[in-house]
C-alpha positions as CSV (number, residue, x, y, z in Angstrom):
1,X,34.8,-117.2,4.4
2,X,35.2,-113.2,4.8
3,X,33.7,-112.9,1.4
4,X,31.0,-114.9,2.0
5,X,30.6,-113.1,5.5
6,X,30.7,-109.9,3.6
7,X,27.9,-111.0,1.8
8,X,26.0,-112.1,4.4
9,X,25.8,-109.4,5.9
10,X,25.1,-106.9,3.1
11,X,21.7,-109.2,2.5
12,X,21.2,-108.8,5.8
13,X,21.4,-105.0,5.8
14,X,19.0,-104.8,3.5
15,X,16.7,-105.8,5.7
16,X,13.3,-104.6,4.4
17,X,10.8,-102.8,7.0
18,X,9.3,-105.4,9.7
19,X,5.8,-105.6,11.1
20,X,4.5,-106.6,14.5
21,X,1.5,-108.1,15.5
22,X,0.3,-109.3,18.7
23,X,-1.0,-113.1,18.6
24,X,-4.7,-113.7,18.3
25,X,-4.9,-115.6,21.4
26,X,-8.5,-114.7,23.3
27,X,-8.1,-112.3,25.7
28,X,-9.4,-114.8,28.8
29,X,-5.7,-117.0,28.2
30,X,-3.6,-114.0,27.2
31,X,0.1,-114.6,27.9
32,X,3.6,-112.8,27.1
33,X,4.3,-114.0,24.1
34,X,3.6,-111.6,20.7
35,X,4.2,-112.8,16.9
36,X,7.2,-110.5,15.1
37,X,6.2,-111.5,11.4
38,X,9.0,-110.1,8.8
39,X,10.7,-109.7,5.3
40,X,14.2,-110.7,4.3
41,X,15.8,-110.0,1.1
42,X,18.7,-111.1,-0.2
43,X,20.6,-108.8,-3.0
44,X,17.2,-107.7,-3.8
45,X,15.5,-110.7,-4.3
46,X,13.1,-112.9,-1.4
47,X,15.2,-114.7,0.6
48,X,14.4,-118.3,0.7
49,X,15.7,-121.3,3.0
50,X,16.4,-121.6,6.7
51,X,18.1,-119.3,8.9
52,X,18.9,-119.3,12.9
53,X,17.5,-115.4,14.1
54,X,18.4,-114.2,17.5
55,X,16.5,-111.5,19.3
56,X,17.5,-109.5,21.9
57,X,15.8,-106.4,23.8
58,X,17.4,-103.2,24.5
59,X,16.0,-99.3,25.6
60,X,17.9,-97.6,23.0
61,X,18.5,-97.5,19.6
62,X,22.0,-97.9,18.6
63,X,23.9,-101.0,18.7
64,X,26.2,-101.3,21.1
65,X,24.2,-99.1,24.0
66,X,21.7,-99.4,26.4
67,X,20.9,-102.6,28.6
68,X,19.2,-105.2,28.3
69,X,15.7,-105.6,29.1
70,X,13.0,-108.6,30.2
71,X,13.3,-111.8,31.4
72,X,14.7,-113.9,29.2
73,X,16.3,-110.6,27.4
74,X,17.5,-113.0,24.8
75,X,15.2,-115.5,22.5
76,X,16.9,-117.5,20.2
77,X,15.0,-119.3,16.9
78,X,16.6,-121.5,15.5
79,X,16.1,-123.2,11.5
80,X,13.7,-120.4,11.0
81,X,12.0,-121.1,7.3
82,X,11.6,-118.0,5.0
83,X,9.6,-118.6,2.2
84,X,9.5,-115.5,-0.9
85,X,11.2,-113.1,1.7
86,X,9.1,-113.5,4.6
87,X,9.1,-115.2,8.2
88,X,7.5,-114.9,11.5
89,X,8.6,-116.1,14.6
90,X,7.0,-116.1,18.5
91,X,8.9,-113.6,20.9
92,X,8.4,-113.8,24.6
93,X,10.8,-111.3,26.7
94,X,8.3,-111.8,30.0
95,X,5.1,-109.1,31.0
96,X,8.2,-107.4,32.9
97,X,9.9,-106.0,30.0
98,X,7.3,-103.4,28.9
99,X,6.8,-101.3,31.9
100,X,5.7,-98.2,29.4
101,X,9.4,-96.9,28.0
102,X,10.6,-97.4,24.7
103,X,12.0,-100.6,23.7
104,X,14.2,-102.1,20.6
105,X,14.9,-105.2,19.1
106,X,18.3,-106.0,18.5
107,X,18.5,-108.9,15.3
108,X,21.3,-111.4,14.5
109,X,21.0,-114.1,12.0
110,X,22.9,-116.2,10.5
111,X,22.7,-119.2,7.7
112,X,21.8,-122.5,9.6
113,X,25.0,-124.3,10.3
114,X,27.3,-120.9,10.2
115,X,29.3,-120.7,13.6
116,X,28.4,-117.2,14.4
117,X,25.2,-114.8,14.5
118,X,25.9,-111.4,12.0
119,X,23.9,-108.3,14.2
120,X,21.7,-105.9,12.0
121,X,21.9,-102.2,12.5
122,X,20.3,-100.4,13.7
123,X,17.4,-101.8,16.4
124,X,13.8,-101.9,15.5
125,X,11.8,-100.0,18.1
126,X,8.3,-102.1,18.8
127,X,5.5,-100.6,18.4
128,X,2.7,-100.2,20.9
129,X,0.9,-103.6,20.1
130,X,3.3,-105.5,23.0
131,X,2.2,-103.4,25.6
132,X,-1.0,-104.6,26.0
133,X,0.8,-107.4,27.6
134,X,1.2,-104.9,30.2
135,X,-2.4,-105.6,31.6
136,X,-1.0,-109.1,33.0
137,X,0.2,-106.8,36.1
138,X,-3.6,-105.3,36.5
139,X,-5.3,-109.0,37.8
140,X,-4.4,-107.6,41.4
141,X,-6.8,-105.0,41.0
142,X,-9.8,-107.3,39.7
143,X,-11.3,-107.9,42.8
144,X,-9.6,-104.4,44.4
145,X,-7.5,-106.3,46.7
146,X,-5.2,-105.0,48.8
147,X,-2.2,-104.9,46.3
148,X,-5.0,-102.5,44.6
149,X,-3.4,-99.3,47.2
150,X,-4.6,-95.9,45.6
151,X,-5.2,-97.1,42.3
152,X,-9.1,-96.4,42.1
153,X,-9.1,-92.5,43.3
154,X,-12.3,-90.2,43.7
155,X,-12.2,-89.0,40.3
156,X,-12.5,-92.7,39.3
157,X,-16.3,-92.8,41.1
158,X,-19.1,-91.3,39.9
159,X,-21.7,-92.8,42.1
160,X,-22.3,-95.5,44.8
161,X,-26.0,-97.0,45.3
162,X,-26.0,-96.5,49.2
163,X,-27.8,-99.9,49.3
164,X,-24.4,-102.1,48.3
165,X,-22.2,-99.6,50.7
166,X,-22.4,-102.2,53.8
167,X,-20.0,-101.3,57.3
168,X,-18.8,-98.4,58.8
169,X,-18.4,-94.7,56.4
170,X,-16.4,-92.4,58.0
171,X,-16.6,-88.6,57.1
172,X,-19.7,-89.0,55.4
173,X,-21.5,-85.3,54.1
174,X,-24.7,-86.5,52.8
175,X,-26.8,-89.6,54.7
176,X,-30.5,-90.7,53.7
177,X,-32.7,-93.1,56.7
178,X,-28.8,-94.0,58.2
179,X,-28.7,-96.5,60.9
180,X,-26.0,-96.7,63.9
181,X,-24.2,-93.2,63.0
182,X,-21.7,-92.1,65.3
183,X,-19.9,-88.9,65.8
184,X,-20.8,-85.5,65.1
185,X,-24.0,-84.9,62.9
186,X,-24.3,-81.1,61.7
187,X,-27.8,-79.4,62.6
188,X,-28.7,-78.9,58.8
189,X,-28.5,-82.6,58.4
190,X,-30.9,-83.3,61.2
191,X,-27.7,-83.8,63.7
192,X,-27.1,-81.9,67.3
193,X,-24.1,-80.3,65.7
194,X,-22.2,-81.2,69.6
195,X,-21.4,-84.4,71.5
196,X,-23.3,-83.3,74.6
197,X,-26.4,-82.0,75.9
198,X,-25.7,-79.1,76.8
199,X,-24.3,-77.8,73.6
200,X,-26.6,-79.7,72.0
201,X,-29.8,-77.5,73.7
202,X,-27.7,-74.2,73.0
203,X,-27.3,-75.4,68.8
204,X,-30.6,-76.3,68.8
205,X,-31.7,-72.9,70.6
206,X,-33.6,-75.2,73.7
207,X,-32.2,-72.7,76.8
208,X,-30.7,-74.3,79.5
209,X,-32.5,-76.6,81.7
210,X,-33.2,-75.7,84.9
211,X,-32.2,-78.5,87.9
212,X,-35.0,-78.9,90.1
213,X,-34.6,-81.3,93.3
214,X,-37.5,-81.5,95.8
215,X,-36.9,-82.2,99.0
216,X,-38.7,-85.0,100.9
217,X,-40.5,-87.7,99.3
218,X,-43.7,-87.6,96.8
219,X,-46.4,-89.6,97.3
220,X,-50.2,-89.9,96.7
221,X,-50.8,-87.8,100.3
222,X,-48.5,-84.7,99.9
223,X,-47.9,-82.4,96.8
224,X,-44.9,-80.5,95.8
225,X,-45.1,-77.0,97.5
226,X,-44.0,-73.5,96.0
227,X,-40.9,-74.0,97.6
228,X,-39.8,-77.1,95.7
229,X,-40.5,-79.2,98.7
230,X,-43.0,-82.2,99.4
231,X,-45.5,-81.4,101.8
232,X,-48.7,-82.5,103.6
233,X,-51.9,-79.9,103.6
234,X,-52.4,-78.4,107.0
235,X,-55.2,-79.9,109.2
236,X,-58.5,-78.5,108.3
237,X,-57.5,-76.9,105.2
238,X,-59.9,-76.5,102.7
239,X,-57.7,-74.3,99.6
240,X,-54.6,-75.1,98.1
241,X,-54.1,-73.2,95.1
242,X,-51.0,-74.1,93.0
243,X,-49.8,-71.9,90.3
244,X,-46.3,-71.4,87.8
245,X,-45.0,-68.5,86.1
246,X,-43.3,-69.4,82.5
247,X,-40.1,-66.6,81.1
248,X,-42.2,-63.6,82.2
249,X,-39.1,-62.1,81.7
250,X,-40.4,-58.4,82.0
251,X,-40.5,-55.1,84.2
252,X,-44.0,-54.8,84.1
253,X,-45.9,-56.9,87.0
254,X,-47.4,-60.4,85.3
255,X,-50.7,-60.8,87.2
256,X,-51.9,-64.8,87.6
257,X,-55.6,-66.3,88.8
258,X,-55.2,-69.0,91.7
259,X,-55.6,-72.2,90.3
260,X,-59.1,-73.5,89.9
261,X,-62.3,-71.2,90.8
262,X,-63.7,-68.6,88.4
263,X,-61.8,-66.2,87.2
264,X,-62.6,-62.0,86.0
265,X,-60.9,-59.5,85.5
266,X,-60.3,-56.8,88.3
267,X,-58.5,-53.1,87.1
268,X,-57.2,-54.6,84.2
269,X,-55.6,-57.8,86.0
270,X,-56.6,-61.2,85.8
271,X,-58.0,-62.4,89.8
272,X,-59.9,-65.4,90.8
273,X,-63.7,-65.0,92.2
274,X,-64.1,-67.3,95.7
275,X,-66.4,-69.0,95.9
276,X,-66.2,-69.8,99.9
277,X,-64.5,-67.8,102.6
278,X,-61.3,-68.7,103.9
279,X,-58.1,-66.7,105.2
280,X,-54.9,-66.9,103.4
281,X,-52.1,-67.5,105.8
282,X,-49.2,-69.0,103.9
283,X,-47.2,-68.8,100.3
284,X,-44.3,-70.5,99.2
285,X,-42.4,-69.9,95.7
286,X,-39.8,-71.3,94.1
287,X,-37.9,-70.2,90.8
288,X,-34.3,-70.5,88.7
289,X,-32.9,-68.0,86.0
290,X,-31.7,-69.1,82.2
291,X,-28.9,-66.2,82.3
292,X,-26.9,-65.0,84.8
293,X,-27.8,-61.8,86.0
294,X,-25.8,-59.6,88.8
295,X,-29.0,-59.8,91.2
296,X,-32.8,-60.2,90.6
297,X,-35.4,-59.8,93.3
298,X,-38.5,-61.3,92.4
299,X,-41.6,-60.5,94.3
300,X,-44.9,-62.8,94.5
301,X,-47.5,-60.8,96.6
302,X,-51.5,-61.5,97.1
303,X,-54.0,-59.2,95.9
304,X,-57.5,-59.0,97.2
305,X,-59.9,-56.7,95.3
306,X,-57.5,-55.2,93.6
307,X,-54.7,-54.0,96.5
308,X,-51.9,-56.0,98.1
309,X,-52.0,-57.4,100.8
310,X,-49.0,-58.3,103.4
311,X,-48.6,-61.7,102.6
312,X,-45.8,-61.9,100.2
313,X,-42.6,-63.5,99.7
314,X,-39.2,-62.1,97.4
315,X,-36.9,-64.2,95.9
316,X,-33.4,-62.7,95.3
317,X,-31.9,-65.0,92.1
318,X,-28.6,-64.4,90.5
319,X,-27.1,-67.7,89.3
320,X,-28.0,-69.7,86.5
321,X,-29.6,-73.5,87.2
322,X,-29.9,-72.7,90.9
323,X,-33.3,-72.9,92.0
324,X,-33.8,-70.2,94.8
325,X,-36.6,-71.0,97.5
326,X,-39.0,-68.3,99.5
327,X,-42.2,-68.0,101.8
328,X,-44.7,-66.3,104.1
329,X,-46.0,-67.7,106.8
330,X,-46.4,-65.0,109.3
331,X,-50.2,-65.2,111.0
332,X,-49.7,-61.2,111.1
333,X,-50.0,-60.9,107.2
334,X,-52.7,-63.5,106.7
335,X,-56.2,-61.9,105.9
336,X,-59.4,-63.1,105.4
337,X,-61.9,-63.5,102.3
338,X,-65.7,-63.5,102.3
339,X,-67.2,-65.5,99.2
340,X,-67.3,-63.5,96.0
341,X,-63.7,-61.0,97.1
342,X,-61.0,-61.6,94.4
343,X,-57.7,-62.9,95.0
344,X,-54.8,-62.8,92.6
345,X,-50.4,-63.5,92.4
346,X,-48.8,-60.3,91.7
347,X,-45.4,-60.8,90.2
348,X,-42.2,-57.8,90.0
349,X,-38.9,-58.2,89.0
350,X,-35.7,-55.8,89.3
351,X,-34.3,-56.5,86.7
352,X,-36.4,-58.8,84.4
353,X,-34.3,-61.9,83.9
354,X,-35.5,-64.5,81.7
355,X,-37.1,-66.9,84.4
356,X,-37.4,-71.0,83.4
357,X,-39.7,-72.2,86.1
358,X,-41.3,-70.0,89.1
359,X,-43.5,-72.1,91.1
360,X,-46.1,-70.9,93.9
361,X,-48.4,-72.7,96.8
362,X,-50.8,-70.6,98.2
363,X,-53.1,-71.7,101.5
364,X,-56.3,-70.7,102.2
365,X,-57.8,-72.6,105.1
């Protein structure tokens, strides 16, 4: 028996090179199993008969180190037929065992019948073929579940058509006709760049809006006077003349024309011709500021042919968004005009702040 033995396993060690091939199962019912075709010689010659082979996998080479691998690790085949030398058998050590590191096969054979297995030396490292049985663990990310965590990155993504992106995108740069967006838009993509109006009108270079509250009530009998208040005409007057100033903003007096009438031009400044007499007794002016300013005192005062008169009214702003209120109404600076005089608003400022509204009523009864 240990000549025989002997034998044995000097056929056996002269084992001739072995080949691996993955089955030719379609690719739509691959499993784990992988055909191990190869060629035995005995003394030389083509082995011939039946023998029992066991397989086991290892991560290293040598016989006699390394551990086990798969699940089974072990595959035994037993009354394998080898005909002129050569054989082929299924192996199936489970999708597990090939995670991507080497792996060997460790063989023992023995006649059919003997009582123990004789192991060849050394392993046989598999080649890459197996490894494809590796994609059995990739059916998770078919339908990018959420087992699929950080496996498709931006590198992966060339493009997205925008019309099969459906819910919410957050941090989005780049946005064509979007619907429902939320948050922060920047100004060069059509956005506010701010999450309020007020910072929205300074990004957007809109000023500050003024806050203008009239007092009283409006209605189809009274008119908003200069001095942001709702008001009835006097009895028996015949001349309301209502007039606004826009961001003069300037040292140099602005000259206005009274509403309605004809106007001309009188030493350079714009005046209204009258076309009945009458005698202007009141004015009323109201005005806010788009920058603060330590104190401006703006002036409205009526010119008739070309001089000022004493009717006039100064307005002392300093705050922004506060409107600031004035008027005239002393009898002892109303005058009188005959048909044809001129009449015009005069307007000064201090200090030439930036002015958003500045409304004036001026009666003439």
């Amino acid at each position: 028996m240990p000549n025989t033995l002997r034998l044995f396993t000097f056929r056996f060690l002269s084992i001739a090179c072995f080949a691996l091939f993955l089955s030719t199962v379609p690719a739509y019912c691959q499993t784990n199993i992988f055909t191990y075709q190869g060629r035995l010689t005995d003394t030389g010659t083509p082995a011939t008969g039946t023998y029992d082979m066991q397989f086991k996998l290892y991560d290293t080479a040598t016989v006699g180190t390394g551990t086990l691998q798969g699940s089974p690790n072990t595959v035994t085949n037993a009354a394998v037929l080898v005909t002129n030398g050569v054989f082929t058998v299924l192996l199936n050590f489970g999708g597990s065992a090939f995670p991507g590191a080497d792996r060997f096969v460790e063989i023992n054979v023995r006649h059919t019948g003997d009582p123990s297995y004789t192991t060849l030396a050394p392993r046989y490292q598999l080649t890459s073929t197996p490894y494809s049985l590796r994609t059995l663990s990739a059916t998770a990310a078919d339908s990018l579940s959420a087992a699929c965590v950080g496996c498709v990155v931006d590198a992966d993504i060339n493009t997205v058509s925008g019309s099969k992106v459906t819910g919410a995108v957050a941090n989005a740069t780049t946005a064509v006709n979007a619907g429902n967006v939320t948050g922060t838009i920047a100004v060069a993509n059509g956005g506010t760049g701010a999450g309020n109006a007020a910072t929205a009108r300074t990004n957007l270079g809109l000023g500050t809006l003024a806050i203008v509250t009239p007092s009283g009530t409006g209605s189809s009998s009274n008119f908003l006077r200069g001095d942001n208040a709702w008001a009835v005409p006097a009895a028996a007057a015949n001349n309301s003349f209502f007039n606004q100033f826009s961001n003069p903003g300037n040292l140099t007096p602005v000259f206005s024309a009274l509403s309605g009438g004809t106007t001309n031009t009188l030493l350079g400044a714009v005046a209204n011709s009258m076309a009945s007499p009458c005698t202007f007794d009141a004015i009323y002016v109201s005005g806010a500021i788009t920058s603060n300013a330590a104190a401006d005192a703006i002036t409205l005062t009526l010119i008739k042919n070309g001089s000022a008169t004493s009717l006039a009214t100064t307005i002392n702003v300093s705050t922004i968004n506060i409107t600031v209120t004035g008027s005239d109404t002393n009898a002892a600076h109303s005058f009188s005009v005959a048909a044809g005089d001129t009449v015009a608003i005069k307007l000064t400022q201090t200090s030439g702040t930036p002015i958003v509204r500045l409304a004036t009523t001026v009666h003439c009864q």
